[in-house]
C-alpha positions as CSV (number, residue, x, y, z in Angstrom):
1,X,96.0,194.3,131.7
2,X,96.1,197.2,130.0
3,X,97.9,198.1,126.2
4,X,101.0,200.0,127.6
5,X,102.2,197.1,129.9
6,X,101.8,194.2,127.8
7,X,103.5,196.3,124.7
8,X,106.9,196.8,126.2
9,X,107.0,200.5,126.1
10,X,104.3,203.2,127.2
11,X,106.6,205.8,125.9
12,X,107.3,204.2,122.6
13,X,103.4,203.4,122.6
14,X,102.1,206.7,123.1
15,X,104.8,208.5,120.5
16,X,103.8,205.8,117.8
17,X,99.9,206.2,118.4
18,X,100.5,209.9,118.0
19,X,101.6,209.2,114.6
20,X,99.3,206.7,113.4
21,X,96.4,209.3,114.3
22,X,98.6,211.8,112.7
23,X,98.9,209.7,109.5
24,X,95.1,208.4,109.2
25,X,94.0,212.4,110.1
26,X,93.2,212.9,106.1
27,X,90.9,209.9,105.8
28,X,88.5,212.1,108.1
29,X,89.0,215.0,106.9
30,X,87.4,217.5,109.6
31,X,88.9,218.2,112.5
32,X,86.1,217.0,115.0
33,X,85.9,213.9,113.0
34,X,89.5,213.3,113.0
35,X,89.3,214.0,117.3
36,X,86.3,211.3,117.2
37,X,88.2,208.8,115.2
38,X,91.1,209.3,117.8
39,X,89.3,209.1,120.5
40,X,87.9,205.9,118.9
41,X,91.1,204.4,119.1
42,X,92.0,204.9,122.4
43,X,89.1,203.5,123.2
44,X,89.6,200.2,121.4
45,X,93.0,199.8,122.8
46,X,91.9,200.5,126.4
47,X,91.2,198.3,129.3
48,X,87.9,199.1,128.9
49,X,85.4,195.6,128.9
50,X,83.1,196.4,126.5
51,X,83.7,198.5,123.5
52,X,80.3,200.2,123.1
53,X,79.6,203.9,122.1
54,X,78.6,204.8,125.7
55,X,81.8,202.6,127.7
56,X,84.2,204.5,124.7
57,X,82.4,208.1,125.3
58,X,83.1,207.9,129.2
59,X,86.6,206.8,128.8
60,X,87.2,210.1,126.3
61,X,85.6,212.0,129.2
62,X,82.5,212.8,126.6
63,X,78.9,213.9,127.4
64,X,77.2,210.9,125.8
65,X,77.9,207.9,122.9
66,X,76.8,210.3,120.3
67,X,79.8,211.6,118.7
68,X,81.4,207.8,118.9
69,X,77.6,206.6,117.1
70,X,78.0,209.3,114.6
71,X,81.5,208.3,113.6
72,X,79.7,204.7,112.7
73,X,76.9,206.4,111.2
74,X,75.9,209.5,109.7
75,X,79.3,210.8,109.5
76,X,81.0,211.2,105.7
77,X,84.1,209.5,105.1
78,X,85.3,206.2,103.5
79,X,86.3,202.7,105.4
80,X,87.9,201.7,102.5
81,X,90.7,204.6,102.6
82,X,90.6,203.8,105.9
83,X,91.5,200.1,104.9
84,X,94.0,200.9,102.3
85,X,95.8,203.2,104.7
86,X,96.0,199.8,107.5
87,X,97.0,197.9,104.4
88,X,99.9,200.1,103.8
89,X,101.2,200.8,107.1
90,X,100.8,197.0,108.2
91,X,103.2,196.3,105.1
92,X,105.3,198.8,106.3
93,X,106.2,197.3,109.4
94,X,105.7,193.5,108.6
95,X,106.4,193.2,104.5
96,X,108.8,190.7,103.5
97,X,109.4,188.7,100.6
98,X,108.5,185.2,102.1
99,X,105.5,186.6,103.8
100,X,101.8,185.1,103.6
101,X,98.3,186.1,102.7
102,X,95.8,184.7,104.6
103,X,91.7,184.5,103.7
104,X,89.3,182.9,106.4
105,X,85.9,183.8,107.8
106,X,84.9,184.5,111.4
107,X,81.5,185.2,112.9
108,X,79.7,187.5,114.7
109,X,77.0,186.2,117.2
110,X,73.5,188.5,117.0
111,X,70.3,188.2,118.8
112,X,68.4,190.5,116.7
113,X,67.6,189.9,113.0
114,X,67.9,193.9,111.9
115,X,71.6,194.1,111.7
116,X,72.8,193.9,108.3
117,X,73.3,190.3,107.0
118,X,72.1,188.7,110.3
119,X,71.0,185.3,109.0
120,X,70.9,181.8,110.4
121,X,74.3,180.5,109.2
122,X,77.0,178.1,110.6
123,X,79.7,179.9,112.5
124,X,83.1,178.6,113.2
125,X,82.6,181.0,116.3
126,X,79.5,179.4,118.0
127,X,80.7,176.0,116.3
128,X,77.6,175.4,115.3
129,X,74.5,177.1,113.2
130,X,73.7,180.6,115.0
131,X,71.7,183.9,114.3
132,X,74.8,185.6,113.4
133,X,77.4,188.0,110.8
134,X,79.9,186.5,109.1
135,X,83.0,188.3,107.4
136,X,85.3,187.0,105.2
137,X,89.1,188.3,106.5
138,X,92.6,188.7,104.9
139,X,95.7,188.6,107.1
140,X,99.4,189.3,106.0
141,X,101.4,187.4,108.2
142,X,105.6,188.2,108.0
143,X,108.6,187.2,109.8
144,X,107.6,190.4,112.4
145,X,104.0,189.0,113.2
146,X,100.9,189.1,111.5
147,X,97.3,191.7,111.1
148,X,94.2,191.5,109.7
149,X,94.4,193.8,106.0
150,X,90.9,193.2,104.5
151,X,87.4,192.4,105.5
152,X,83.6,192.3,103.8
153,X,81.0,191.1,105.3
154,X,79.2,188.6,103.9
155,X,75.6,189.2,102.7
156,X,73.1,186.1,102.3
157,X,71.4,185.8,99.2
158,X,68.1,186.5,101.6
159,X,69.3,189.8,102.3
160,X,71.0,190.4,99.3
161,X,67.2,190.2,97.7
162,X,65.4,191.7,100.2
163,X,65.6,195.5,99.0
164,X,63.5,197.2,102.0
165,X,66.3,195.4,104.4
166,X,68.7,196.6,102.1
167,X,67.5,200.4,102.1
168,X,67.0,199.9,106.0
169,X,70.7,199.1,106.5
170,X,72.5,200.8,104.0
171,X,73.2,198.3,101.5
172,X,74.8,199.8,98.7
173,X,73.3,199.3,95.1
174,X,76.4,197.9,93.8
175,X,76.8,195.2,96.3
176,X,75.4,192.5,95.1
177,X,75.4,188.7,96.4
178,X,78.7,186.9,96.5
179,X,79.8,183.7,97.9
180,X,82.3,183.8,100.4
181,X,85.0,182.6,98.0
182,X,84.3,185.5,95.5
183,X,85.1,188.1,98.5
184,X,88.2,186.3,99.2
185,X,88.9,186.4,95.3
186,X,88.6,190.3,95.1
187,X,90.4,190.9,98.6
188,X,93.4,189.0,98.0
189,X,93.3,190.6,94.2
190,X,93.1,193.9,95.6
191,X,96.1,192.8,97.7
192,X,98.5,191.6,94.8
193,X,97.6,194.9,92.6
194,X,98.3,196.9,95.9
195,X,102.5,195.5,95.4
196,X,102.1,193.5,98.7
197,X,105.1,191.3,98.8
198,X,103.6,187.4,98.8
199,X,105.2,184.5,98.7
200,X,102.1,181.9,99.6
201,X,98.5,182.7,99.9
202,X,97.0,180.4,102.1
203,X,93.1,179.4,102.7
204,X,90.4,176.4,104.5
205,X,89.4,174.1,102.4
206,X,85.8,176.7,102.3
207,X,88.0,178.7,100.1
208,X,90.9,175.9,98.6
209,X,88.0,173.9,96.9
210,X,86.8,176.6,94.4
211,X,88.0,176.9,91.0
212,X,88.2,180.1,90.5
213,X,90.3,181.3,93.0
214,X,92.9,178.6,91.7
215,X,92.5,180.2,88.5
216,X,92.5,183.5,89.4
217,X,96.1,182.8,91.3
218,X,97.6,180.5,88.6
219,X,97.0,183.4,86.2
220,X,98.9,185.9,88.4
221,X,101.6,183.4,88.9
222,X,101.0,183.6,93.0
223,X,102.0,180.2,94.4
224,X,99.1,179.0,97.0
225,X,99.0,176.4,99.5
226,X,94.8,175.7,99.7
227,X,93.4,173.1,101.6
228,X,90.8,171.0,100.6
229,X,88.8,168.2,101.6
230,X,89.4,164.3,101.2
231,X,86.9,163.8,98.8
232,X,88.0,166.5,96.5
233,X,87.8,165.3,93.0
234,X,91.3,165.3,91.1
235,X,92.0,164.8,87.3
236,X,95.6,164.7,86.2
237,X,98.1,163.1,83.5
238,X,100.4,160.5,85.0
239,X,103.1,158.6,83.2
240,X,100.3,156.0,83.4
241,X,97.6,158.3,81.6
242,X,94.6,160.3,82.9
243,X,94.3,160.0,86.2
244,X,90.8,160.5,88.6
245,X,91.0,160.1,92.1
246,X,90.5,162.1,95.6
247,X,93.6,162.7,97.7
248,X,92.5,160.4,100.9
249,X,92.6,157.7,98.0
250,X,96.0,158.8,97.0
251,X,97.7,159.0,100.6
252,X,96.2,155.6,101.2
253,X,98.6,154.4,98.5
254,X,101.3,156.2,99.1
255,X,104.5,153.8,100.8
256,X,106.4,154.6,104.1
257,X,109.1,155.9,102.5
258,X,107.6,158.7,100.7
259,X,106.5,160.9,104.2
260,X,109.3,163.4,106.0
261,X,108.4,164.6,109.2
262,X,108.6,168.0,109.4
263,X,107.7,170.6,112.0
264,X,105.2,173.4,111.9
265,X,106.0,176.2,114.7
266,X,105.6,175.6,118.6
267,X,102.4,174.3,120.6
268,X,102.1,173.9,123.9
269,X,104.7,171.3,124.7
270,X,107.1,172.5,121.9
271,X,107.5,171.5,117.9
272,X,104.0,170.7,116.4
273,X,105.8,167.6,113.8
274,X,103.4,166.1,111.9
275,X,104.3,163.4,108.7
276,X,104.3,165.5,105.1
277,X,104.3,164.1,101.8
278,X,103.2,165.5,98.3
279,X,102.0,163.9,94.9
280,X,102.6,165.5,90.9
281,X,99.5,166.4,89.5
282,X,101.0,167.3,86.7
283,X,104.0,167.9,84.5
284,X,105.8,171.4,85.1
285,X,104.5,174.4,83.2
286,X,106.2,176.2,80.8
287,X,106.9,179.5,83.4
288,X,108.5,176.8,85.6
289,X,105.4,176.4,88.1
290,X,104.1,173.2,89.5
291,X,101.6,171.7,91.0
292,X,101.3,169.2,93.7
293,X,98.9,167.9,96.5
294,X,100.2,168.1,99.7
295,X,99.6,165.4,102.8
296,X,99.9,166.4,106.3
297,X,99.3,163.5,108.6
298,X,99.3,163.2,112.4
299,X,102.2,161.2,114.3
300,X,99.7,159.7,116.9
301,X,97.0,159.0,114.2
302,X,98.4,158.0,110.6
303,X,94.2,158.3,109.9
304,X,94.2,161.8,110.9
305,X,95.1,164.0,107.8
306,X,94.9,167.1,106.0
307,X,94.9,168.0,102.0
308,X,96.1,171.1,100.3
309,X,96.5,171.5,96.2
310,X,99.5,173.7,96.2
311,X,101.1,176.0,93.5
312,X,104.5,177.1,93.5
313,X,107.7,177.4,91.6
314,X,110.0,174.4,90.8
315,X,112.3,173.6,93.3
316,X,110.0,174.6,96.1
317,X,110.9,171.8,99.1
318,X,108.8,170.0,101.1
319,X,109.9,171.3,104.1
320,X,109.0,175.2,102.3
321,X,105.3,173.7,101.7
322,X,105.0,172.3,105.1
323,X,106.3,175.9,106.7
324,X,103.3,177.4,104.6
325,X,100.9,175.4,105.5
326,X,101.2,175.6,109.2
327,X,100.9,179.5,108.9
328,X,97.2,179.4,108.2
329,X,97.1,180.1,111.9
330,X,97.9,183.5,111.8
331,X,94.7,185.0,111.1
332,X,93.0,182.8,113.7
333,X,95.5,184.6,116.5
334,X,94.3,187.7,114.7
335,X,91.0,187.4,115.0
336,X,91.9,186.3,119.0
337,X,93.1,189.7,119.7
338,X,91.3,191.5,117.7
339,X,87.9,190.5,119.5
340,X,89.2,189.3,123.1
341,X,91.5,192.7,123.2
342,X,90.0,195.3,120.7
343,X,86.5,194.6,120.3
344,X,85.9,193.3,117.1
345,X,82.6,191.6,117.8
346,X,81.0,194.6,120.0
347,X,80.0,196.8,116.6
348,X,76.4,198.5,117.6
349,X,76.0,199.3,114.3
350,X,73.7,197.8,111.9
351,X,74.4,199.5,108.8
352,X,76.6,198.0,106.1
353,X,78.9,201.4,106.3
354,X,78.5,200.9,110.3
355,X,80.3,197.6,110.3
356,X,82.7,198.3,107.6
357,X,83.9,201.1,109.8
358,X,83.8,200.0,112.8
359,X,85.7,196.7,111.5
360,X,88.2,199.1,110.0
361,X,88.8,200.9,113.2
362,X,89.5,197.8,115.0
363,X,91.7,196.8,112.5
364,X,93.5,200.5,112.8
365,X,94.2,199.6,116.4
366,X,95.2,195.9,115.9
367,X,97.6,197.0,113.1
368,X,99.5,199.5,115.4
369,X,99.9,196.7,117.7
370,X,101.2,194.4,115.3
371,X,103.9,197.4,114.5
372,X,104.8,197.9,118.0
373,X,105.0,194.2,118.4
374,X,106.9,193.9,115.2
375,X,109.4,196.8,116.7
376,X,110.5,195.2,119.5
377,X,110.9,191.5,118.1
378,X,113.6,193.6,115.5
379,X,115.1,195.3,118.7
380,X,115.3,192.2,120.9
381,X,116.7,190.2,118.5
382,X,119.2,192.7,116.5
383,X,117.1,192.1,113.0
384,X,115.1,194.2,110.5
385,X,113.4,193.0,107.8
386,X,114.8,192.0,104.8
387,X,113.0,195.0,102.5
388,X,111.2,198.3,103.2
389,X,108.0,199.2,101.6
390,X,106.8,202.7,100.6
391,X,103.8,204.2,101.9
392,X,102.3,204.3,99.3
393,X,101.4,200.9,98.9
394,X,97.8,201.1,99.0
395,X,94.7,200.5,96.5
């Protein structure tokens, strides 16, 4: 199925991808760049299977892949105005004040080992430990729908010391290695400065368990809903002094009375309810802020549960907390499309600039899609979004 009948409209489709190319011309500067980078994009959103330089050359009735390689490669422009531009123009059309940032990972399957950060590593992809890429994401998710509006890729500490396999792909000499939790750190901070409107940010427990992105958020006064895992160690002050525990100790003494069901958007035979409760872990801040852990348990098994340490203002209700939480599955539909529909894991590049750009095409086209999407919800249903944002939202 192709783009133009599963978006609603080929006429509204084709005027709006006009000015998407129109607006992202500057970020390539010369004109046969710009025509490459178009061409790109049509390419992503076709029908085509496989998104490769060659399948993309044909369908923009060119010679051979090279002009699509080039654009990957050798070619001069940035993927991070690139990225800023997405940013911005995915606000646009999904920004509202009790939107969501997302952060999670998702990997990219290699056979080869000279593609930049190739390593053994576990992939949520495979399910298992595979000769793969990994990325760390972030997703803005609104009323309207939801797009991917970061990326890095992450770079073991193998590669990250290995300077001939550095200078072989590119790597530049400021990147240096990071854990996965310091690349959601910077994205979402990049985010925030950017003005995008945030009411939650939301993460795994890969990224909910580390300090310093708790830290990072409490200082910016950005309430967060992280999940973490059951043995996560927890200090607090109770009426009854200082308190140690993990929270699957602290839901096993919780009483009947203090879980609300609460639902969490549809599934597959209607409302996903699950059991929700929440805990103090301490005494309100001064700026009004508090801090709680929050329990999601399953209906069918009370055994089966989740954690998240949450953040937010006083008065914040359960029900608000639970409605958070469940919206950590945006980014995974995200990442759905973006690889099943736009070819997010077919990069032949194995430069670092080759797979930042090549991720920030596919996020170029996933982004108008989101808009389009976004469009015709607010037509179909009479409603517009509570705010507009400027343009120039952007880093």
């Amino acid at each position: 199925m192709s783009v133009a009948e599963w978006s609603g409209s080929l006429v509204e489709w084709e005027r709006e991808l006009r000015s998407w190319k129109a607006r992202l011309g500057p970020v390539f500067r010369r004109r046969q760049l710009r025509e490459t980078g178009g061409a790109f994009l049509d390419g992503l959103l076709s029908g085509i299977e496989r998104k490769t330089g060659w399948m993309m050359a044909e369908q923009a009735g060119l010679p051979g892949p090279w002009r699509m390689q080039a654009l990957l490669g050798k070619s001069r422009w940035d993927a991070d105005t690139l990225r800023d531009e997405v940013r911005a123009y995915a606000v646009e059309a999904l920004g509202c004040p009790d939107g969501v940032l997302v952060v999670d990972e998702t990997g990219f399957v290699k056979k080869g080992r000279h593609s930049v950060g190739v390593a053994r590593q576990r992939t949520g992809t495979a399910g298992r430990v595979e000769n793969s890429q990994v990325g760390v994401f972030l997703a803005y998710a609104g009323r309207s729908g939801q797009a991917l509006i970061d990326r890095r890729l992450y770079l073991p500490r193998e590669w990250a010391e290995d300077g001939a396999r550095r200078t072989k792909t590119q790597v530049p000499e400021e990147v240096a290695f990071a854990a996965k939790p310091a690349l959601a750190r910077a994205m979402i901070g990049e985010a925030l400065d950017a003005g995008v409107p945030c009411a939650f940010v939301l993460a795994d427990a890969v990224y909910g368990s580390d300090s310093g992105l708790r830290r990072m958020l409490e200082g910016r006064g950005q309430s967060y809903v992280l999940e973490v895992c059951s043995d996560h160690s927890l200090r607090f002050v109770a009426a009854g002094g200082l308190i140690q525990a993990d929270p699957a100790t602290i839901a096993d003494e919780l009483e009947d009375g203090a879980w609300a069901a609460h639902a969490i958007g549809e599934g597959g035979n209607g409302p996903r309810l699950y059991d929700w409760a929440r805990v103090a872990l301490a005494r309100r801040r001064e700026d009004g802020r508090e801090r709680w852990l929050l329990i999601r348990r399953s209906r069918r098994d009370p055994d089966e549960r989740s954690y998240y340490l949450v953040f937010c203002r006083a008065g914040t209700t359960l029900a608000e907390l639970a409605g958070a939480a469940g919206l950590r599955w945006t980014i995974e539909e995200c990442f759905q499309r973006a690889k099943d529909d736009l070819g997010l894991d077919h990069c032949e590049a194995r430069s670092w600039h080759g797979w930042h750009r090549h991720v920030s095409l596919v996020m170029a086209a996933a982004a108008f899609l989101a808009k389009l999407a976004a469009d015709l919800r607010r037509a179909a249903y009479g409603s517009r979004n509570e705010t507009g944002f400027d343009r120039s939202i952007a880093a």
